[in-house]
C-alpha positions in Angstrom: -31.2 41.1 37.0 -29.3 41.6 33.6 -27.2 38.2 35.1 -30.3 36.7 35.0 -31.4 37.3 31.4 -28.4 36.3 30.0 -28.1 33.1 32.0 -31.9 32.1 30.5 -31.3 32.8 27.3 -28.4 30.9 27.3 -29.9 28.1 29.5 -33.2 27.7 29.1 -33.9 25.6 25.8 -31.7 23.0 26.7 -32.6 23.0 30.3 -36.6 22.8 29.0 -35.8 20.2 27.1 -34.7 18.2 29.7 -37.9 18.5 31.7 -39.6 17.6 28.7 -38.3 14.3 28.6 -38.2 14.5 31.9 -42.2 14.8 32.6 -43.3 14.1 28.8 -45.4 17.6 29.9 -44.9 20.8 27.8 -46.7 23.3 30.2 -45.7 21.9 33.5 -41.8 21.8 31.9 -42.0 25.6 31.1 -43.7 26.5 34.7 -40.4 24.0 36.1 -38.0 26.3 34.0 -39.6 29.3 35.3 -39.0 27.9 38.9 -36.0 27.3 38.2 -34.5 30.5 37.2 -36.7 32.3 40.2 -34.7 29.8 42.2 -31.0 31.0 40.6 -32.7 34.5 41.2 -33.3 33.4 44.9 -30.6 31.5 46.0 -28.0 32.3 44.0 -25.8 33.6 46.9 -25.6 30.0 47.3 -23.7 29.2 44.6 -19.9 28.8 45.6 -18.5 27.7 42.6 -16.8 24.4 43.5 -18.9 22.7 40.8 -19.5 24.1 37.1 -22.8 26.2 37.1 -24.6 23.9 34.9 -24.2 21.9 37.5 -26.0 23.8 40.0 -28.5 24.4 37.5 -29.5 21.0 37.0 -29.8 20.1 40.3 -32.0 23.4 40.9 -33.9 22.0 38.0 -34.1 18.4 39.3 -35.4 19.7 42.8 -37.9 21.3 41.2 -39.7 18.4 39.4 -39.4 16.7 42.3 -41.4 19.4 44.2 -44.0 19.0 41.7 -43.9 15.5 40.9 -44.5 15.3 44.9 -46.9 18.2 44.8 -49.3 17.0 42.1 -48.5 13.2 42.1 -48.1 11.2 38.8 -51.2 11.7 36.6 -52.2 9.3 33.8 -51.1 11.1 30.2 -53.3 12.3 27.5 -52.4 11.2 24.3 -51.4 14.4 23.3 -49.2 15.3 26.1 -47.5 11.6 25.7 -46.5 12.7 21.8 -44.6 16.0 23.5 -41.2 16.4 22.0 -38.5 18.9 22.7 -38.8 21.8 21.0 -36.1 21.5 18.0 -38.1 22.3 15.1 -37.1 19.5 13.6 -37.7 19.2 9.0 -40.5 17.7 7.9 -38.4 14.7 6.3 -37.3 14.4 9.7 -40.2 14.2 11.6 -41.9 11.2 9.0 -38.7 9.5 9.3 -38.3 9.6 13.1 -42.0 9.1 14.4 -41.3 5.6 14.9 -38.3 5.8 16.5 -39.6 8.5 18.9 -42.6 6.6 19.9 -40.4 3.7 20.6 -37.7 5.9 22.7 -40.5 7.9 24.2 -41.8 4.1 25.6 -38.5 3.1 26.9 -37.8 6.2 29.0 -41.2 6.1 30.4 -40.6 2.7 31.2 -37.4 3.6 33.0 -37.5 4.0 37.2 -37.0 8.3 37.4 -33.8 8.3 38.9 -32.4 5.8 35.6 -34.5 7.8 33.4 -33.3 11.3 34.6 -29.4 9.8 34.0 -30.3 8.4 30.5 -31.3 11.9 29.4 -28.9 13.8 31.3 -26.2 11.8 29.7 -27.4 11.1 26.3 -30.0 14.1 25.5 -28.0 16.9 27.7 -24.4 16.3 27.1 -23.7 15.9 30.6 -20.2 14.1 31.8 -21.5 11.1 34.1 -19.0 13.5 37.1 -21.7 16.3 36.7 -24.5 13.9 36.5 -23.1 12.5 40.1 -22.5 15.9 41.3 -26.1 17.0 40.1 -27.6 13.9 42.5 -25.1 14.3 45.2 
């Protein structure tokens, strides 16, 4: 259970920022990063170690949204939920300067087909090597 602990707080920001993007959706990203570390907590016999565990991890977290994307459908975004961002506390200076260019990439993604989307921010947003990304989909 220690495991656990230090896996999320090593884990979790980066993997909630993901699902944020992911699902432009604060609340329903932070019930998907709970799932996902009951899942490690669960299943984690399963892990055998031929891929990195951030690999795992990912894919937990990718099966995840899919259960809920599947379980509550796509609903139409609120205004508010739609102007989500990841949580980086970004400066002040920053934020003026960057609204535009948030809005714009926040567009573009949700314009994106999920499975190009979900590689766009695994890549760019995550840090991911595309071999991860592939064995994250495998």
């Amino acid at each position: 259970m220690a495991k656990l602990g230090v896996l999320f707080e090593r884990h979790h920001v980066k993997l909630y920022n993901f699902l944020l993007r992911l699902t432009n959706r604060r609340e329903l990203s932070e019930d998907i990063v709970q799932d996902v570390f009951l899942r490690i907590l669960r299943y984690g016999h399963s892990f055998r170690g031929d891929a990195p565990f951030i690999v795992w991890m990912y894919r937990l977290a990718r099966n995840a949204a899919t259960d809920q994307f599947r379980k509550w459908n796509r609903e139409v975004l609120t205004d508010e939920e739609a102007a989500d961002q990841p949580s980086d506390n970004p400066l002040p200076s920053d934020i003026a300067e960057g609204e535009e260019n948030v809005a714009l990439l926040q567009a573009a993604l949700a314009r994106l087909k999920a499975d190009k989307r979900e590689v766009l921010i695994l890549s760019r947003f995550q840090g991911l090597k595309l071999e991860e990304i592939g064995d994250i989909r495998d």
